[in-house]
N, C-alpha and C positions, 0 to 999 in steps of 0.2 A: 329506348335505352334499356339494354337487358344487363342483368347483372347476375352472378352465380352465385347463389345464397348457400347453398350446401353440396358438397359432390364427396361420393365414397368410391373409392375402387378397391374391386379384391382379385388377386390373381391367386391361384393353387398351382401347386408343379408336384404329382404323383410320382417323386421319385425316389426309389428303391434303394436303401432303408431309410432312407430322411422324407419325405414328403415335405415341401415347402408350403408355406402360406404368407402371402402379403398383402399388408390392408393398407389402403392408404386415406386418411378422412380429412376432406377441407373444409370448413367452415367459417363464413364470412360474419363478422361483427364490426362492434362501432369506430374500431381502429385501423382494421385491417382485415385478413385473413390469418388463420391458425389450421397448421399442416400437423397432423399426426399421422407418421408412418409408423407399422406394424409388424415385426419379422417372426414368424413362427420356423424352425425348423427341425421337425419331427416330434421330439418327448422335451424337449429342451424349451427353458423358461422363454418366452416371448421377449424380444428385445424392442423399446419403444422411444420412439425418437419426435420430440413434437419443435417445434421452433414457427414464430411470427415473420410474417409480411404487412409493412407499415403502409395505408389505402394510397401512398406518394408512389413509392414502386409497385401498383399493381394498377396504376389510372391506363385504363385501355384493356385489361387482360384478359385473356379470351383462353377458358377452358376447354374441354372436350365437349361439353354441351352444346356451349354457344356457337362453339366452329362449326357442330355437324347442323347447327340451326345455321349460321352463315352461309356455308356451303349450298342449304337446300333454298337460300332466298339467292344467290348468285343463278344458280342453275336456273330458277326460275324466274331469272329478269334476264336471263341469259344476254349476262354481260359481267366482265371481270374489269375492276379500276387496275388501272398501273400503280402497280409498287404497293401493294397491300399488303401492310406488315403489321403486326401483333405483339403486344407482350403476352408470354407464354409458358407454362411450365414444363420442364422433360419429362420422363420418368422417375425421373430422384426427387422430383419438384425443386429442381432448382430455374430459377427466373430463366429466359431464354428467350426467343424472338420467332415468330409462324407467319412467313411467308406464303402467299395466294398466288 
């Protein structure tokens, strides 16, 4: 049973005259998960956005982690189940489903 205890993402966009930055930090606790997204855009104050997921909607949720762990134990039992599907976050981290 794997479970995703903590995951950050950062992405930068080099772009001319604003440079973007976006942070994203998940963090797993005793109720759930807590999302803080992070907006930098150029000299401009950081805009910060946090909001909860209750551990009911996240029972099965399969991060970036756990997938590319997924992916490398399918590969190597080289065999894929019918209809393998996931709860899942997009890039906004809003809830969503990941199909195999």
């Amino acid at each position: 049973q794997l479970e995703t205890l903590e995951q950050e993402e950062q992405e930068c966009l080099e772009l001319r005259p604003h440079p973007t930055e976006k942070r994203t930090h998940i963090v797993s606790h005793q109720h759930g998960m807590t999302v803080t997204k992070t907006l930098q855009e150029g000299e401009a104050e950081p805009q910060c956005q946090s909001f909860c997921y209750s551990r009911a909607k996240l029972r099965g949720l399969l991060l970036e982690g756990a997938s590319l762990l997924l992916l490398r134990v399918l590969a190597h039992r080289q065999t894929m189940p019918p209809n393998l599907v996931f709860p899942a976050m997009d890039t906004e981290c809003d809830l969503c489903t990941s199909s195999y």
